[in-house]
RORO-984801 format. One line per 5 residues: for each residue x, y, z of N, C-alpha, C. Coordinates in steps of 0.001 Angstrom, whole numbers, plus 500000, padded with zeros to 6 digits. Layout:
BEGIN
X,Y,Z,X,Y,Z,X,Y,Z | ...
This chain:
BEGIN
084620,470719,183289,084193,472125,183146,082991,472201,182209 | 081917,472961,182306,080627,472870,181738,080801,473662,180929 | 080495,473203,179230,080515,474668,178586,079233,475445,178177 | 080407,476533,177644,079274,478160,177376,077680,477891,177297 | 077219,478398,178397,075974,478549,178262,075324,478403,176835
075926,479303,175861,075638,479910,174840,075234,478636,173705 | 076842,477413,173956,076736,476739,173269,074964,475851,173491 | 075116,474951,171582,073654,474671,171579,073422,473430,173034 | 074264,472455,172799,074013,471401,173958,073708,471886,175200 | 074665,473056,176119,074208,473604,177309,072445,474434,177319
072435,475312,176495,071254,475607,175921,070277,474839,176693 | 070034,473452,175568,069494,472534,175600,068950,472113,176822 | 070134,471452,177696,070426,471119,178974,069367,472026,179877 | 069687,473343,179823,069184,474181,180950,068076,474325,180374 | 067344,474719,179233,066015,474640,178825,064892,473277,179539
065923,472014,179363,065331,470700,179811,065133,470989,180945 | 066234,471062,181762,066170,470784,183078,065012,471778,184203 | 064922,473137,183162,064040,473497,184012,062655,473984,183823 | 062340,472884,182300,061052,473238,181610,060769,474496,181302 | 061695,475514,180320,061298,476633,180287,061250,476358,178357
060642,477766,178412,060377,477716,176985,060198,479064,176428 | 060525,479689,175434,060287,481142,174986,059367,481678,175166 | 059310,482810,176010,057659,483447,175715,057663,484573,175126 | 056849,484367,174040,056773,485480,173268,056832,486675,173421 | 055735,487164,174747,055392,488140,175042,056810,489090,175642
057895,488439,175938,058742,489044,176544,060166,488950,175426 | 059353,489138,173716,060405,488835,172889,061454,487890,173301 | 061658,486950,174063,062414,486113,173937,063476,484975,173328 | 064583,484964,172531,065102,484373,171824,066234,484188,172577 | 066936,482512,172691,067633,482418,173279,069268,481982,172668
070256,482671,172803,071339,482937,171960,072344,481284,172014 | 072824,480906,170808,073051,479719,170953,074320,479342,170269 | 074957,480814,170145,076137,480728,169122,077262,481441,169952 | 078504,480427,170232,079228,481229,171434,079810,482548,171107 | 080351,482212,169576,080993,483223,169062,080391,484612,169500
078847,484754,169080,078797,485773,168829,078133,486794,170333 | 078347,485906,171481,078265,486637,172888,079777,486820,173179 | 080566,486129,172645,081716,486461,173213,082577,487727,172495 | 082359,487791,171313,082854,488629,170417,082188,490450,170780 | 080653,490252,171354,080014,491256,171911,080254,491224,172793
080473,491143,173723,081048,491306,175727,082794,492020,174797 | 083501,491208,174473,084801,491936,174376,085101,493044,173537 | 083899,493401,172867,083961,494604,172248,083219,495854,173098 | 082592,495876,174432,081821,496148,175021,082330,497365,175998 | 083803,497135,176063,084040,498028,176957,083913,497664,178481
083621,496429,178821,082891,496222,180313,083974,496472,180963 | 085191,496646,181047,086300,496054,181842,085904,496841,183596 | 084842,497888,183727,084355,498300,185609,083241,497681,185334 | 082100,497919,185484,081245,497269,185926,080080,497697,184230 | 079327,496852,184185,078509,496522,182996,076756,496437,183284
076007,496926,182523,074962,496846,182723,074190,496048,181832 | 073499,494834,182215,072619,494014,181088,071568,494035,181133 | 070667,493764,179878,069136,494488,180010,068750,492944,179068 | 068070,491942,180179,066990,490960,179751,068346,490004,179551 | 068610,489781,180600,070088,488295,180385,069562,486843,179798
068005,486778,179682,067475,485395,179421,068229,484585,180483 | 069234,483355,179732,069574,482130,180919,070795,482222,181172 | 071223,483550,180537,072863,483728,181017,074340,483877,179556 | 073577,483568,178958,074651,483478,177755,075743,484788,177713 | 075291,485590,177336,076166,486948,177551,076382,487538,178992
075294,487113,179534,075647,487374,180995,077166,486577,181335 | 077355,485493,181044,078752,485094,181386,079759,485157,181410 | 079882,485672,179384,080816,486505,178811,081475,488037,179539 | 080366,488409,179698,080908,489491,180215,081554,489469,181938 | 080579,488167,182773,081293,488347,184031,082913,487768,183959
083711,487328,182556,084567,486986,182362,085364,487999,182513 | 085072,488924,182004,085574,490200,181648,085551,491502,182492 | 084333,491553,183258,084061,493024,183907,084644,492753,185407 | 084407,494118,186212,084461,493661,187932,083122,492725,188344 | 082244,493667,187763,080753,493682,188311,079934,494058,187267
078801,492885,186763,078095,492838,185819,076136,492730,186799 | 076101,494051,186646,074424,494170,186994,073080,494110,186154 | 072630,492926,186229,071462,492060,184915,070217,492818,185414 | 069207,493110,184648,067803,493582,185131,067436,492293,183971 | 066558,491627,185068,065313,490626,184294,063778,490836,184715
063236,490950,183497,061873,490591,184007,060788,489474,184289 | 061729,488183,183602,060778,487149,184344,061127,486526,185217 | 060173,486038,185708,060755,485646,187508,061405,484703,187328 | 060505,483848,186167,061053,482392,185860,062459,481910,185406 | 063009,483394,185436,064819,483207,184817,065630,483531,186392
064853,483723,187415,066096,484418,188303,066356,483046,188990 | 066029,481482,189266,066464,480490,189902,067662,480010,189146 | 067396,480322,187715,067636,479523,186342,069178,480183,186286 | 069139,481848,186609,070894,482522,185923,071306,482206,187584 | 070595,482087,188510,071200,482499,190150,071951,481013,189965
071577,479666,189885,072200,478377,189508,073042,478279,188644 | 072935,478725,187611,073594,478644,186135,075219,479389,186184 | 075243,480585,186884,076116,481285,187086,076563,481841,188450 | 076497,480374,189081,077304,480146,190850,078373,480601,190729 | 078877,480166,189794,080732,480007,189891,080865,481916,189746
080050,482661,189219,080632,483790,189191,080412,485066,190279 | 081294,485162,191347,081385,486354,192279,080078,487631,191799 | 080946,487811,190474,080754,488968,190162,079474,489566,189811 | 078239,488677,189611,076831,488737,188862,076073,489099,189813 | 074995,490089,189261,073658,490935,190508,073085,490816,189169
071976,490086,190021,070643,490076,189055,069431,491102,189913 | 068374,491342,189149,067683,492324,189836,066506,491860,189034 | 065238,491192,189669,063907,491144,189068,063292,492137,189371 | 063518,493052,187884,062921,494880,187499,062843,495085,186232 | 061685,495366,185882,061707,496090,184547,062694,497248,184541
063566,497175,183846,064607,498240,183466,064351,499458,182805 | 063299,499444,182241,062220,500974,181901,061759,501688,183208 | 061646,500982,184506,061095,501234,185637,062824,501660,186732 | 063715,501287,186294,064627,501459,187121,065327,503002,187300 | 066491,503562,188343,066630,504316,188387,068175,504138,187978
068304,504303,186991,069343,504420,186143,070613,505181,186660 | 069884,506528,186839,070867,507305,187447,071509,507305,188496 | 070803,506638,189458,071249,506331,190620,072295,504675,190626 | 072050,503969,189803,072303,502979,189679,073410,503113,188882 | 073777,503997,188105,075112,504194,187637,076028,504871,188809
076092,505842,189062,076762,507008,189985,077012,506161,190907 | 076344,504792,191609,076649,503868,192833,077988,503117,192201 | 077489,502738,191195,078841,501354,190511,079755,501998,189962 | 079808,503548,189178,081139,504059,189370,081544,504917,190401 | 081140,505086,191409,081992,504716,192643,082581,503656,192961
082185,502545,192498,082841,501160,193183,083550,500852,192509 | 083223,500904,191039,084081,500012,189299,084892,500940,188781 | 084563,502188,189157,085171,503001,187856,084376,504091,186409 | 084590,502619,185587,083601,502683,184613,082306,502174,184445 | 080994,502224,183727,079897,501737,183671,079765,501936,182310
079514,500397,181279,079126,500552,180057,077659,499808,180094 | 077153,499759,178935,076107,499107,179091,076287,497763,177748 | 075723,496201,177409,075851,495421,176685,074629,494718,177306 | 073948,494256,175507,072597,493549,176067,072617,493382,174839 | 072000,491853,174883,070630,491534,173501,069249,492061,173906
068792,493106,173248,067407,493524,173879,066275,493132,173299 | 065550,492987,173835,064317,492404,173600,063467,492923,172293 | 062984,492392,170821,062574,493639,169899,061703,494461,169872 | 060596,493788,171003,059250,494508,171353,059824,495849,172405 | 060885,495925,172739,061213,497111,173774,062437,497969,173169
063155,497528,172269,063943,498114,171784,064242,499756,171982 | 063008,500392,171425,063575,501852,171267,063179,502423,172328 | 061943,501931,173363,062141,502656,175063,063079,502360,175542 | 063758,501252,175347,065162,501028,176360,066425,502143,175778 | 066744,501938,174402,067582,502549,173941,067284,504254,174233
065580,505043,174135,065338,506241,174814,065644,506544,176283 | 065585,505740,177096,065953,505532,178276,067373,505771,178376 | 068169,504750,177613,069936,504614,177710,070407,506086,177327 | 069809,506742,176059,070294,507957,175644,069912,509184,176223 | 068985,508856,177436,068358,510229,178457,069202,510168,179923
069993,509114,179581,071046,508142,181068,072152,509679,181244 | 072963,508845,182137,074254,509443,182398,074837,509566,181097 | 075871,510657,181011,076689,510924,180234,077488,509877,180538 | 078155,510178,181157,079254,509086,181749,079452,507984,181424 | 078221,507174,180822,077983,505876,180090,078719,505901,178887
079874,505516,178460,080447,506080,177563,080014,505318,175708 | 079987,503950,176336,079952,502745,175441,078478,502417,175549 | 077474,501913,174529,076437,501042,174706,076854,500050,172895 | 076554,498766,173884,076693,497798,172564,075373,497335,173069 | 074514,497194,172289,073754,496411,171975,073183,495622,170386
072916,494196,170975,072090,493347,169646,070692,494115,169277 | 070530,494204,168547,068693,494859,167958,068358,494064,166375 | 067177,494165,166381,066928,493638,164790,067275,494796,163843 | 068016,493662,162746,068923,494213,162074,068103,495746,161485 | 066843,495966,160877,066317,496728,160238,066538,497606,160991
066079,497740,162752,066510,498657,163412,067614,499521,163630 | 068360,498065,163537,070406,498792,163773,070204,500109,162513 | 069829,499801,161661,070102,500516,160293,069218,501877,160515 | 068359,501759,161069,067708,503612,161678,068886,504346,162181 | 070023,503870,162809,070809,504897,163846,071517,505485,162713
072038,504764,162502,072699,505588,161407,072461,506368,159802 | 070620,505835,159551,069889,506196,158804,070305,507625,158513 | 070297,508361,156792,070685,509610,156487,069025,510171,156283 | 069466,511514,156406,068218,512272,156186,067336,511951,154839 | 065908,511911,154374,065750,511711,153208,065066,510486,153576
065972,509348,154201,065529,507663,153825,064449,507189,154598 | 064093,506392,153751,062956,505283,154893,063252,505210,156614 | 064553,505110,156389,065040,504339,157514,065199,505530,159338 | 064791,506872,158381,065323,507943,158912,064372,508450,159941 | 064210,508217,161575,063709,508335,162409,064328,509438,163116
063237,509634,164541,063492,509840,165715,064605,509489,166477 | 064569,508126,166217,065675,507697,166916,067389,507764,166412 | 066744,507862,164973,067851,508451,164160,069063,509675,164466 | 067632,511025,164873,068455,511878,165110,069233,511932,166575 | 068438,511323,167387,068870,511318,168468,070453,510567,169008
070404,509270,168234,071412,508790,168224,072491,509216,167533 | 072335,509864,166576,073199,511101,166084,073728,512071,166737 | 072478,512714,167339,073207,513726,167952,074230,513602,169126 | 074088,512339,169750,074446,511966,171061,076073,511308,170815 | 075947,510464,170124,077049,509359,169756,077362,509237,168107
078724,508636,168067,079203,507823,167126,078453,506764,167403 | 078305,506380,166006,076965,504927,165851,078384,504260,164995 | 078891,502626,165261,078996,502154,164225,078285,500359,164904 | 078262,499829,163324,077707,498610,163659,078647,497595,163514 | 079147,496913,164406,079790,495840,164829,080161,494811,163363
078792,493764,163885,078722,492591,162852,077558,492319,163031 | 077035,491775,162098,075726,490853,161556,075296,489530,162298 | 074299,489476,163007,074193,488148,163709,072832,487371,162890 | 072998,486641,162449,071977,485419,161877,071078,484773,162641 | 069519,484856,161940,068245,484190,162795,068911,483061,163261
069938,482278,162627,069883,480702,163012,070884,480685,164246 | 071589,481538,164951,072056,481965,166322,071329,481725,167282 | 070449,482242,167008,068771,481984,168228,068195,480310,168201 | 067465,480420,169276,066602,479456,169381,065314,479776,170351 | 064253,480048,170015,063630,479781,168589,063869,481091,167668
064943,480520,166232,064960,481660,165446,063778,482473,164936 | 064235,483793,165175,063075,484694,165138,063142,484853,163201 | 062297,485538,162821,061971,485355,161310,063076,486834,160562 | 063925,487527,161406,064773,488654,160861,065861,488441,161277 | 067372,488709,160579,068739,488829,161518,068604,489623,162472
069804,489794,163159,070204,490866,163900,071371,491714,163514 | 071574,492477,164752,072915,493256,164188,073372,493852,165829 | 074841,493545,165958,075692,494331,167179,075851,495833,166624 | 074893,496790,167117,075350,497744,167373,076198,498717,168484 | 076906,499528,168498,077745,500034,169334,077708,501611,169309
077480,502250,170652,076947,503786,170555,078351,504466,171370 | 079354,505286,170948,080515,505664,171337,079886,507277,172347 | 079374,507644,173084,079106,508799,173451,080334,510046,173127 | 079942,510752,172522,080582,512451,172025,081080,512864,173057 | 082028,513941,173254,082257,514478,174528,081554,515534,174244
081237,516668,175351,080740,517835,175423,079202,518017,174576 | 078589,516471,174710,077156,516648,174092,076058,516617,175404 | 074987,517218,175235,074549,516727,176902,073306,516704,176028 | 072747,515946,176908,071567,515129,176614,070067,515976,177122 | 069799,516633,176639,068686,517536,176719,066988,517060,176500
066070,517012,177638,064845,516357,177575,064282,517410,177081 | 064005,518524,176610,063398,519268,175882,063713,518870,174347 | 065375,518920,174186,065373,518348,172274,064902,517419,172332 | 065076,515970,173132,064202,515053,172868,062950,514830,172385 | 062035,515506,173303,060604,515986,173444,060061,516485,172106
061403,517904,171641,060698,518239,170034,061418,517244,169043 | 062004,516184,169293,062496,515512,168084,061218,514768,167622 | 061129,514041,168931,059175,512874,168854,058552,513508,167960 | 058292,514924,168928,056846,515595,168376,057059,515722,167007 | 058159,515911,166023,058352,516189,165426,058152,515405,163925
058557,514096,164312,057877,512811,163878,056845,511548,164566 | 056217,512380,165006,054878,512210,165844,053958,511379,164291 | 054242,512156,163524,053085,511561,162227,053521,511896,160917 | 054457,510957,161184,055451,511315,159419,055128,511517,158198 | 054188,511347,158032,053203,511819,156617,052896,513224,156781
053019,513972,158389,052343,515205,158216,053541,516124,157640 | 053569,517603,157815,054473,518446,157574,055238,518541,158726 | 056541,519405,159378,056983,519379,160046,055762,520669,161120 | 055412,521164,160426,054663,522381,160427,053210,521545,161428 | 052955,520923,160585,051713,520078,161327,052099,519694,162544
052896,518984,162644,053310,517936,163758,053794,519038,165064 | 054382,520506,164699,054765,521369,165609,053832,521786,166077 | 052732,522137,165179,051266,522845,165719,050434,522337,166956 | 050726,520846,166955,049565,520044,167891,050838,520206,168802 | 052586,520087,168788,053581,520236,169960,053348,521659,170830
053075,522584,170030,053154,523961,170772,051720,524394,171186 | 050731,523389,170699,049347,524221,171026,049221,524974,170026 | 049907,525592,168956,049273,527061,168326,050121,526732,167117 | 048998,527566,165993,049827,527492,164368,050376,528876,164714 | 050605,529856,165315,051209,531043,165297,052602,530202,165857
052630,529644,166880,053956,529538,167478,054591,528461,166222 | 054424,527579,166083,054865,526438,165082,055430,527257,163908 | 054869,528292,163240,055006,529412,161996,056341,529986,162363 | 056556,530264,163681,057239,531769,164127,057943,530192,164473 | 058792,529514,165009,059413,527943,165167,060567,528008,164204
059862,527605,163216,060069,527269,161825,060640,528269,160889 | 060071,529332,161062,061094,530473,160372,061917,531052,161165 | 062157,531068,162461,063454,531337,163641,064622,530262,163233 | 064243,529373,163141,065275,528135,162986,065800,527844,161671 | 065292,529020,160439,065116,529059,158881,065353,528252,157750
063840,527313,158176,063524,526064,157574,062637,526889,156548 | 062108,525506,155667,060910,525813,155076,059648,525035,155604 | 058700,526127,155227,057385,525590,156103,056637,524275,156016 | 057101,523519,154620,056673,522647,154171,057478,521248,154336 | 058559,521569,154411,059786,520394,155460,058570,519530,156310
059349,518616,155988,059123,517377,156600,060335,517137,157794 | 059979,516169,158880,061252,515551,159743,061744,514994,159280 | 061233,513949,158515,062454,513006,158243,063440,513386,157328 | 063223,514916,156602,064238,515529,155420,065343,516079,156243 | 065309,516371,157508,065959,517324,158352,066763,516485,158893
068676,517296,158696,069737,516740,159691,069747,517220,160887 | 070351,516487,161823,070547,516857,162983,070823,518298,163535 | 071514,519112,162688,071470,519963,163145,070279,521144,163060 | 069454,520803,161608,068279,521695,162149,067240,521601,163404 | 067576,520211,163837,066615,520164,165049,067411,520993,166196
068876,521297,166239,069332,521941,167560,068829,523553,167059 | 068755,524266,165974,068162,524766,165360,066897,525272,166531 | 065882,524409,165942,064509,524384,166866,064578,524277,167956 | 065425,523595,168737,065593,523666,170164,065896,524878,170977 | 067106,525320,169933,067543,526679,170435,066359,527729,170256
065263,527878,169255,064999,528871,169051,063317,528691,170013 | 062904,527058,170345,062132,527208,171460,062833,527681,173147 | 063813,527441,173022,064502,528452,174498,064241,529856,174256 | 064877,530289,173065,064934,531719,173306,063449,532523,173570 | 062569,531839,173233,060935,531760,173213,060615,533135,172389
């Protein structure tokens, strides 16, 4: 029996055998510690069908076809689809798809597999150069997606749950707030990878809220909102609405102060602003 992909010798093996090598450009790091794909797939929720974003040569991809009905991979280099289609014969259950997953139709691609699975979670090591379009993408998805675990660099993991006030305190901050319970798993170490990248990581895990719906207008004013974090909140609304009259009249509907910043603001003053750009 051949073991875990994950482990370093198999690694090795499949790197040799088919002359591949990290490419940067597609953040690439290849996971080499079994523990910590296996410990993420079973915390994942996959048990209907699972969605993976950038499987590299299969490592977590495996884990999870251990576990799910049906595990559907989006890769973008070509040079991995001979590499997981060989690597992971033995498993029924694996659909790979050479697609940028920023380009895919999500929605449609969920609503198909829970018809068939049931459930649809999502689990991935994501790439760090794509991180927060994928994760904007995942949080504009189906509700229905209940679970997202994903690996991210560690500094990142620490934005979701970032408090108002901090460095750390983004866009993506509020959003993932508003949407989900954020907690973070465990800590994964550069020396997991190969070639270790120069930061840890971290398993994060996004629990979706019930009765939250995912609104592309709050989205839209969360960005704009920290569009240019040095400005005022006031600034950053002015260039969103076209007009310092509307941004003024914004801002005191939603009864902030004019001089607020985004990143000082909890989640709920942005539903605040949302509501009070509907009521127009």
């Amino acid at each position: 029996m051949n073991k875990p992909i994950a482990s370093v010798a198999r690694t090795r093996e499949i790197l040799n055998t088919y002359g591949l090598r990290a490419k940067k450009n597609y953040g690439q790091n290849f996971l080499i510690d079994v523990s910590v794909v296996a410990r993420a797939a079973q915390a994942s929720h996959c048990e209907g069908a699972v969605i993976e974003i950038g499987p590299g040569i299969g490592s977590l991809t495996e884990q999870l076809a251990i576990l799910s009905r049906h595990v559907r991979c989006y890769e973008v280099d070509a040079r991995l689809i001979p590499v997981l289609e060989s690597e992971l014969a033995e498993y029924y259950n694996i659909e790979i798809i050479l697609q940028d997953f920023l380009e895919c139709d999500l929605e449609g691609s969920v609503r198909q597999m829970e018809e068939e699975y049931g459930t649809v979670s999502v689990c991935a090591n994501l790439p760090y150069y794509v991180t927060t379009p994928i994760l904007f993408k995942l949080f504009e998805g189906p509700a229905s997606v209940e679970y997202i675990t994903v690996m991210v660099q560690k500094e990142v993991g620490e934005r979701f749950s970032a408090a108002p006030g901090t460095p750390e305190y983004s866009a993506l901050s509020v959003e993932s707030q508003y949407l989900y319970d954020v907690k973070k798993l465990f800590t994964v170490p550069r020396t997991a990878f190969s070639p270790a990248p120069k930061v840890d990581s971290a398993i994060i895990q996004f629990h979706r809220k019930p009765d939250v719906t995912a609104d592309a207008q709050f989205f839209e004013l969360v960005r704009a909102s920290f569009q240019q974090r040095r400005k005022t909140l006031y600034n950053n609304l002015k260039e969103y609405t076209g007009s310092a009259e509307a941004a003024a009249a914004l801002i005191e509907k939603a009864g902030l102060e004019p001089g607020v910043r985004a990143q000082e603001l909890a989640v709920p003053a942005f539903e605040r602003l949302s509501e009070a750009i509907k009521e127009g």
